[in-house]
Structures are given as structure tokens and as C-alpha cells.
N, CA, C and O atoms as a Tinker XYZ file with bonds, in Angstrom:
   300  protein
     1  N      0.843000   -1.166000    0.000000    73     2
     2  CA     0.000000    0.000000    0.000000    64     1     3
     3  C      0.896000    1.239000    0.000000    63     2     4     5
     4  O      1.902000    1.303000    0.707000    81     3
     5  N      0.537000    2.133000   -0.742000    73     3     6
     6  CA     1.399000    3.085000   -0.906000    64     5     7
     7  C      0.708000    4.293000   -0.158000    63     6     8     9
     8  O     -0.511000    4.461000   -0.191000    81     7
     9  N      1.923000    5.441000    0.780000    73     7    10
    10  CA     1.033000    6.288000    1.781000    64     9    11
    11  C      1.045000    7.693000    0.802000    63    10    12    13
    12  O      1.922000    8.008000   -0.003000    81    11
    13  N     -0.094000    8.366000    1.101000    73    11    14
    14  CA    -0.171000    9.237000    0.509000    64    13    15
    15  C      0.079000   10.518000    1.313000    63    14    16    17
    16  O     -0.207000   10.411000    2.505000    81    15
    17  N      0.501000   11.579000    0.958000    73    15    18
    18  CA     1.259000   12.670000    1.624000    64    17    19
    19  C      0.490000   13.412000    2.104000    63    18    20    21
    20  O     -0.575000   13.643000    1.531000    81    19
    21  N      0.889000   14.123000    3.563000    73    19    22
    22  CA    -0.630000   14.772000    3.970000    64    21    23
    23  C     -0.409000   16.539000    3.241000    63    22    24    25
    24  O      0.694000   17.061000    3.401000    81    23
    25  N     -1.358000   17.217000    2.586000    73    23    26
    26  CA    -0.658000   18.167000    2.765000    64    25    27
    27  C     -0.145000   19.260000    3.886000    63    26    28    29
    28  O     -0.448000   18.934000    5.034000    81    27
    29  N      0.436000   20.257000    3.785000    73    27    30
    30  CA     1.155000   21.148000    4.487000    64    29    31
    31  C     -0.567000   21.822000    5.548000    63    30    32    33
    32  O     -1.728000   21.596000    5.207000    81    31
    33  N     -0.181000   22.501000    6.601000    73    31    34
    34  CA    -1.454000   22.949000    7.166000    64    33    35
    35  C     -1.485000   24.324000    6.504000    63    34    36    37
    36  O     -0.732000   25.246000    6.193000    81    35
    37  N     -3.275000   23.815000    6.440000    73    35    38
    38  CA    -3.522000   25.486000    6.063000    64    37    39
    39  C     -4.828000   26.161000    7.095000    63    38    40    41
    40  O     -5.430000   25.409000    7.861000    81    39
    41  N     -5.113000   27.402000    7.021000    73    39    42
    42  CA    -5.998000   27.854000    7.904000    64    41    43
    43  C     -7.382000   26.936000    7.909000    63    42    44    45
    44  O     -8.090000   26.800000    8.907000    81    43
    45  N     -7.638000   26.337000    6.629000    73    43    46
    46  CA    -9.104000   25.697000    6.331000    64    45    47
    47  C     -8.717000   24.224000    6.852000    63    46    48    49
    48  O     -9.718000   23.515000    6.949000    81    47
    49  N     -7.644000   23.656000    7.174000    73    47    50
    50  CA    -7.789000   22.209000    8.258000    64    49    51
    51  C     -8.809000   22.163000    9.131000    63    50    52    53
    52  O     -9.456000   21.118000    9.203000    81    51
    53  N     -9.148000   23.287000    9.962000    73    51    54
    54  CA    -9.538000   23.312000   11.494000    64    53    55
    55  C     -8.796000   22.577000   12.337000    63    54    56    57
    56  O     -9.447000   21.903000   13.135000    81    55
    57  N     -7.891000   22.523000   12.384000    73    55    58
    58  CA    -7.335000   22.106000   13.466000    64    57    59
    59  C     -6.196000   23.501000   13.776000    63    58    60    61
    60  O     -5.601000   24.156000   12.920000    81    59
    61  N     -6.153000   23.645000   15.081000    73    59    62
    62  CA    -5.026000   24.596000   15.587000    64    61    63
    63  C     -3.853000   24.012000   16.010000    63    62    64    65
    64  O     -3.682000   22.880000   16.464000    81    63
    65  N     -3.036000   24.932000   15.808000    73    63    66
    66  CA    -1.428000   24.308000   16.331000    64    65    67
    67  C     -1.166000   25.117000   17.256000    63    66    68    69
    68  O     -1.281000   26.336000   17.133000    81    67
    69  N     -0.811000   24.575000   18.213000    73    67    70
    70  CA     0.047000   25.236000   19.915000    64    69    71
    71  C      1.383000   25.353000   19.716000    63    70    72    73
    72  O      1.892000   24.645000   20.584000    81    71
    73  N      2.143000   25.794000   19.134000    73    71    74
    74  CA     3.572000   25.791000   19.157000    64    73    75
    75  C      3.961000   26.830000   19.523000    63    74    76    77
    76  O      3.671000   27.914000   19.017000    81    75
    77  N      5.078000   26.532000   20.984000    73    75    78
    78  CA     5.531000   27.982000   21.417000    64    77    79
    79  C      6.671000   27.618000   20.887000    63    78    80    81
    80  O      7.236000   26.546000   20.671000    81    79
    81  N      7.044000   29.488000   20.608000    73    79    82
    82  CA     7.904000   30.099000   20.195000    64    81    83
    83  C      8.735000   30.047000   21.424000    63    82    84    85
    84  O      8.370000   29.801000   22.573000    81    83
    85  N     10.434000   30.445000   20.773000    73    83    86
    86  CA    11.237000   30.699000   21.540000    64    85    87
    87  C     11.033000   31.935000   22.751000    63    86    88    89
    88  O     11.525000   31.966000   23.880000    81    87
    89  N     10.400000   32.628000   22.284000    73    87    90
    90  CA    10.208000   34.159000   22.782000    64    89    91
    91  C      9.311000   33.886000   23.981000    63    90    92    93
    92  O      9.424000   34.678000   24.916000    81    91
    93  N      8.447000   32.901000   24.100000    73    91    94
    94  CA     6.956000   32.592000   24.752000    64    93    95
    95  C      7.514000   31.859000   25.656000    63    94    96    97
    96  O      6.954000   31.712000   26.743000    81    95
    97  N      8.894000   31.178000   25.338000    73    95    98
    98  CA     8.717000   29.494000   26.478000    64    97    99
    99  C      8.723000   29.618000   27.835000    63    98   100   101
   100  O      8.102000   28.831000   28.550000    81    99
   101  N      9.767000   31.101000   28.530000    73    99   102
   102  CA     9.884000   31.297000   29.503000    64   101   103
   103  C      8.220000   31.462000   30.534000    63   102   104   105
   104  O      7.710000   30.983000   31.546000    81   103
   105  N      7.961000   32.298000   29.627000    73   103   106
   106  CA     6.153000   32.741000   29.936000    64   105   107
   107  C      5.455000   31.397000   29.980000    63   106   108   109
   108  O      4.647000   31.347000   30.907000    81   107
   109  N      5.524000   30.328000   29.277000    73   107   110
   110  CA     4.356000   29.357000   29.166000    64   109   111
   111  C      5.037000   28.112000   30.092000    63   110   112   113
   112  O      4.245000   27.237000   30.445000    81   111
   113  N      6.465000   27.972000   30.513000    73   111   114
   114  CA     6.795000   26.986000   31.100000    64   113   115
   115  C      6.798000   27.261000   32.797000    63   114   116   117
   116  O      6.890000   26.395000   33.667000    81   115
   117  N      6.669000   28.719000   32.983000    73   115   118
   118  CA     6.709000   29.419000   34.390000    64   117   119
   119  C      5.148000   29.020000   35.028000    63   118   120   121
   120  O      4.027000   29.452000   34.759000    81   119
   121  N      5.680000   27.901000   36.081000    73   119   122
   122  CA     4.038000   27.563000   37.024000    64   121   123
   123  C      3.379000   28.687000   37.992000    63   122   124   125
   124  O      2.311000   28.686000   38.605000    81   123
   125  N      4.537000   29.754000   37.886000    73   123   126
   126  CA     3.783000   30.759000   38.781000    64   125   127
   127  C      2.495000   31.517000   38.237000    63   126   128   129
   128  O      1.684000   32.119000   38.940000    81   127
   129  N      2.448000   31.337000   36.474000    73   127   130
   130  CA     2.168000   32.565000   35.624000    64   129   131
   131  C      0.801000   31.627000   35.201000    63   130   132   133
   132  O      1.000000   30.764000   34.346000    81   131
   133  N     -0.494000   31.750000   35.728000    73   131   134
   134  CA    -1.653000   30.755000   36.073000    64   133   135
   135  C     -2.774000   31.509000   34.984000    63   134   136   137
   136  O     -3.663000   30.894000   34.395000    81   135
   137  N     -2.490000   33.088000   34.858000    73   135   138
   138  CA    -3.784000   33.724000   34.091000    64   137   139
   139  C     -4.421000   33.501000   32.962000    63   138   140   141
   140  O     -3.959000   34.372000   32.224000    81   139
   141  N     -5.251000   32.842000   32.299000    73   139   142
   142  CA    -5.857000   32.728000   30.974000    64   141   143
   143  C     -5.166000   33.887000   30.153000    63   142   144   145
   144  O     -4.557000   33.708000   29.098000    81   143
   145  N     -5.384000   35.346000   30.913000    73   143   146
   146  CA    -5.225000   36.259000   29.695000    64   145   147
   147  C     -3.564000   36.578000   29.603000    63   146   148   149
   148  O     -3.299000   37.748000   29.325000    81   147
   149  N     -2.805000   35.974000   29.739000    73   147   150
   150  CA    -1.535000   36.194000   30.130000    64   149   151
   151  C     -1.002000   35.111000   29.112000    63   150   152   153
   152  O      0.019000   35.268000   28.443000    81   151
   153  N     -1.920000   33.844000   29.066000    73   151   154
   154  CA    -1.308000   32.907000   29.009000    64   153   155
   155  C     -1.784000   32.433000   27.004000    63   154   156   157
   156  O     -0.919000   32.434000   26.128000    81   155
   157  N     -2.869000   32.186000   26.808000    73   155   158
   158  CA    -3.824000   32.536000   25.544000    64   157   159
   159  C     -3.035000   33.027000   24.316000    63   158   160   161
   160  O     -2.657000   32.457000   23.293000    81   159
   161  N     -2.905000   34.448000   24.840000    73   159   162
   162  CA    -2.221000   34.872000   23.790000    64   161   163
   163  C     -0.930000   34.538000   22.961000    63   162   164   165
   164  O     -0.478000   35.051000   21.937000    81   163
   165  N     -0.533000   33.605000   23.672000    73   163   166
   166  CA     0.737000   32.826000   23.381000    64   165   167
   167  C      0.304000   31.755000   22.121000    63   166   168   169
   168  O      1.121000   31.502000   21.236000    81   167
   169  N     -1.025000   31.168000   22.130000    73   167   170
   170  CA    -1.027000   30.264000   21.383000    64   169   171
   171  C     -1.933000   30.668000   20.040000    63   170   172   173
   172  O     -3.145000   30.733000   19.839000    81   171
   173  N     -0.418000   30.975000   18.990000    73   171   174
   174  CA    -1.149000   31.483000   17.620000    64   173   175
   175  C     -0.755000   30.498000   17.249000    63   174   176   177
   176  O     -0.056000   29.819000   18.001000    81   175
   177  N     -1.133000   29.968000   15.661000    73   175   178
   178  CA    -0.555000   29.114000   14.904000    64   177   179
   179  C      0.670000   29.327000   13.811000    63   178   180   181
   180  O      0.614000   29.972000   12.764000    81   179
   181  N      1.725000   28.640000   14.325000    73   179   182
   182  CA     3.100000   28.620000   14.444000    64   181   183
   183  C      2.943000   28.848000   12.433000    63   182   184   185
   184  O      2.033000   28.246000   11.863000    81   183
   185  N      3.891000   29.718000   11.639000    73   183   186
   186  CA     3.781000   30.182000   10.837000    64   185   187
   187  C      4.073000   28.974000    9.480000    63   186   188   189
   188  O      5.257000   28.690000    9.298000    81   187
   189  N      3.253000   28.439000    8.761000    73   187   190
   190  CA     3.946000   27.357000    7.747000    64   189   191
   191  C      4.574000   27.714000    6.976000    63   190   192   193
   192  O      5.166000   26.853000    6.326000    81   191
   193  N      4.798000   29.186000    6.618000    73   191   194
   194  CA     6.179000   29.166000    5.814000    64   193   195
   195  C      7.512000   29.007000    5.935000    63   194   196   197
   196  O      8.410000   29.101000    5.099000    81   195
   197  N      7.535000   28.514000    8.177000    73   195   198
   198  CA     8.596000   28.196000    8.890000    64   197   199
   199  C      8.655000   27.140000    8.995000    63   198   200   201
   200  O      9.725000   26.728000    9.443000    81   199
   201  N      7.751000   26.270000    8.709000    73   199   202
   202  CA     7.448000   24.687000    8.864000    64   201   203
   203  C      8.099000   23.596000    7.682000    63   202   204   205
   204  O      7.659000   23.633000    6.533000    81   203
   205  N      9.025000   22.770000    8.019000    73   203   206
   206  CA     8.806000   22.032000    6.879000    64   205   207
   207  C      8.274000   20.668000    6.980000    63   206   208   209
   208  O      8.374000   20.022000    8.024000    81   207
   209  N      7.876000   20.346000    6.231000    73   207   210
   210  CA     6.799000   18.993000    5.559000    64   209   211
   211  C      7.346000   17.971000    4.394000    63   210   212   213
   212  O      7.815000   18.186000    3.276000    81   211
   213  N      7.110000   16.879000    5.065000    73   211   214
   214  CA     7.416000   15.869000    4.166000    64   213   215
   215  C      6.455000   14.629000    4.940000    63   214   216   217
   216  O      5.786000   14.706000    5.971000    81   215
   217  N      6.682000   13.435000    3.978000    73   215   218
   218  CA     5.979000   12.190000    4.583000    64   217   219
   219  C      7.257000   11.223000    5.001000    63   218   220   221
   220  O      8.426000   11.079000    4.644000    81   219
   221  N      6.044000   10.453000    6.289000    73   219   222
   222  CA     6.790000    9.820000    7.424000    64   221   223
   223  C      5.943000    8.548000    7.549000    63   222   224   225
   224  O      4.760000    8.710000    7.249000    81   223
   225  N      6.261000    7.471000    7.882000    73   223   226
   226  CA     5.883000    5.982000    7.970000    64   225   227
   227  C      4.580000    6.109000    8.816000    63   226   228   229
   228  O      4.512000    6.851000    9.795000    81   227
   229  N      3.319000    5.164000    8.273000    73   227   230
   230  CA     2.244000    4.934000    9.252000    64   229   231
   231  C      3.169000    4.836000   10.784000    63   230   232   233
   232  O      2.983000    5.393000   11.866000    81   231
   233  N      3.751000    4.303000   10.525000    73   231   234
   234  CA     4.337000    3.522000   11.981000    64   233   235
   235  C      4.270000    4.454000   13.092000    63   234   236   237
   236  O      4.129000    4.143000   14.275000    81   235
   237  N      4.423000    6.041000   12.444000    73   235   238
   238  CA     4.709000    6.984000   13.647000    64   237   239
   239  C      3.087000    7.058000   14.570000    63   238   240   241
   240  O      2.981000    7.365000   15.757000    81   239
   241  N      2.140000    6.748000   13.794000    73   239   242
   242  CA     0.692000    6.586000   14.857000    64   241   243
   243  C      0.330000    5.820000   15.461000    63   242   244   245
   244  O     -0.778000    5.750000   15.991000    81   243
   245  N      1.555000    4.774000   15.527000    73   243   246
   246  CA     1.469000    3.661000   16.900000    64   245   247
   247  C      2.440000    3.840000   17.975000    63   246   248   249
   248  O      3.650000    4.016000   17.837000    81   247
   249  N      1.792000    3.777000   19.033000    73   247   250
   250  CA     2.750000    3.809000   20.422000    64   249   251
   251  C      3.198000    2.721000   20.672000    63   250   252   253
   252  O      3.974000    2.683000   21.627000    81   251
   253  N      2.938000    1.568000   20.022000    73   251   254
   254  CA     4.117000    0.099000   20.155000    64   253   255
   255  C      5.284000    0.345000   19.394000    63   254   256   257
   256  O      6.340000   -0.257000   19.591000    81   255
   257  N      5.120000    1.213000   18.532000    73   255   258
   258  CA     6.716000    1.370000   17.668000    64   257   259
   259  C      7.077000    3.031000   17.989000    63   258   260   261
   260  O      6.467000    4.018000   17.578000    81   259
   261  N      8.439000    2.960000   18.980000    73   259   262
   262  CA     8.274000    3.889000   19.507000    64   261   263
   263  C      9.959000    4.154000   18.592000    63   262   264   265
   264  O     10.827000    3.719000   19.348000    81   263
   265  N     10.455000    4.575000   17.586000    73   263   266
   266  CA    11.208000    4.417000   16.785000    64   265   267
   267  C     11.623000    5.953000   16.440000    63   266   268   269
   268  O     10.817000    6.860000   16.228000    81   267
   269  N     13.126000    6.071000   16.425000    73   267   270
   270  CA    13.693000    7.668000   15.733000    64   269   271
   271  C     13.488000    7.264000   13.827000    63   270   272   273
   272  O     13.747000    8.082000   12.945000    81   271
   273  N     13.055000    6.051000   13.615000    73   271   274
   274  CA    13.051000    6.095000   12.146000    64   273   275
   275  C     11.393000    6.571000   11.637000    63   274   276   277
   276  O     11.026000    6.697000   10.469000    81   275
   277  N     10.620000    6.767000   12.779000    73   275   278
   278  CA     9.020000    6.781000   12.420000    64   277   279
   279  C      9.388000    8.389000   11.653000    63   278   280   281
   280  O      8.857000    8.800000   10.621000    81   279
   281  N     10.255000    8.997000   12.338000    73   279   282
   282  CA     9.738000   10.098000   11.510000    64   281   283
   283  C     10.753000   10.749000   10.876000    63   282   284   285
   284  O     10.994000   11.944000   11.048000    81   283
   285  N     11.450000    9.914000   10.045000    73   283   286
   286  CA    12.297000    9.896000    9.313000    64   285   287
   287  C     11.646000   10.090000    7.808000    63   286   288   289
   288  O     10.678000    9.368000    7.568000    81   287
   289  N     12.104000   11.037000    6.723000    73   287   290
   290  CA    11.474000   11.304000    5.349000    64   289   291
   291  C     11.353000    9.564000    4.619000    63   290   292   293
   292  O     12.031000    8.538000    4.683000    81   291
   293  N     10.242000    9.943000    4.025000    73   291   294
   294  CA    10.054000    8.891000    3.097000    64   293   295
   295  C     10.532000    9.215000    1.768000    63   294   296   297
   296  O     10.267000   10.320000    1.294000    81   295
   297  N     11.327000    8.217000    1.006000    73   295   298
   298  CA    11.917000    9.072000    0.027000    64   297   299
   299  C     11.338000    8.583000   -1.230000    63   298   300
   300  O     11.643000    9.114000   -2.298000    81   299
């Protein structure tokens, strides 16, 4: 079976991405810093023209194969 490539994310997925930035980590990893509105604004969706994309083995959506090759490029 041959896997087919997912494409790259775009705003019309619906799904959101949480990725903190370097700039954010101090702010989002600090347990003192508890406020929604403090905290929220941190989570935009991380920019895909910074992202790169390629395809990676079914294997990486099983937790029995817990492998540095799951997400290794498929070539």
C-alpha cells in the first residue's frame, strides 16, 4: 500500500497548532504565571512558511513502535 502525503497545514484544516515560540517558552513553562489572559495569547498558529513537511511511515501513529526512524522522510 502506498502512503499518501498529507498536505502542508492550512488555515481551512480546522485544526489549531500550539507551538511555542522561543520568545513565549519562559512565559508558558513558568508555574507561577496561572492567568488565561496572560497565558492565551501565546497560542497562535506557528507560521507554515517556517514549517517544513514531508511524509513519514504509518508507523509513527502507533505507540508500540516507539522508533527515531518513524519520523524519518520517506523518500
Amino acid at each position: 500500500m502506498e502512503d499518501t502525503p498529507r498536505q502542508p497545514y492550512s488555515p481551512t484544516d480546522g485544526v489549531r497548532l500550539g507551538i511555542s515560540m522561543q520568545e513565549a517558552e519562559s512565559v508558558w513553562l513558568n508555574p507561577k504565571i496561572q492567568e488565561p489572559e496572560k497565558l492565551l495569547p501565546l497560542l497562535k498558529p506557528y507560521p507554515s512558511d517556517q514549517m517544513e513537511f514531508y511524509p513519514v511511515s504509518r508507523a509513527v501513529n502507533s505507540p508500540a513502535i516507539d522508533e527515531p526512524s518513524n519520523i524519518a522522510p520517506i523518500k
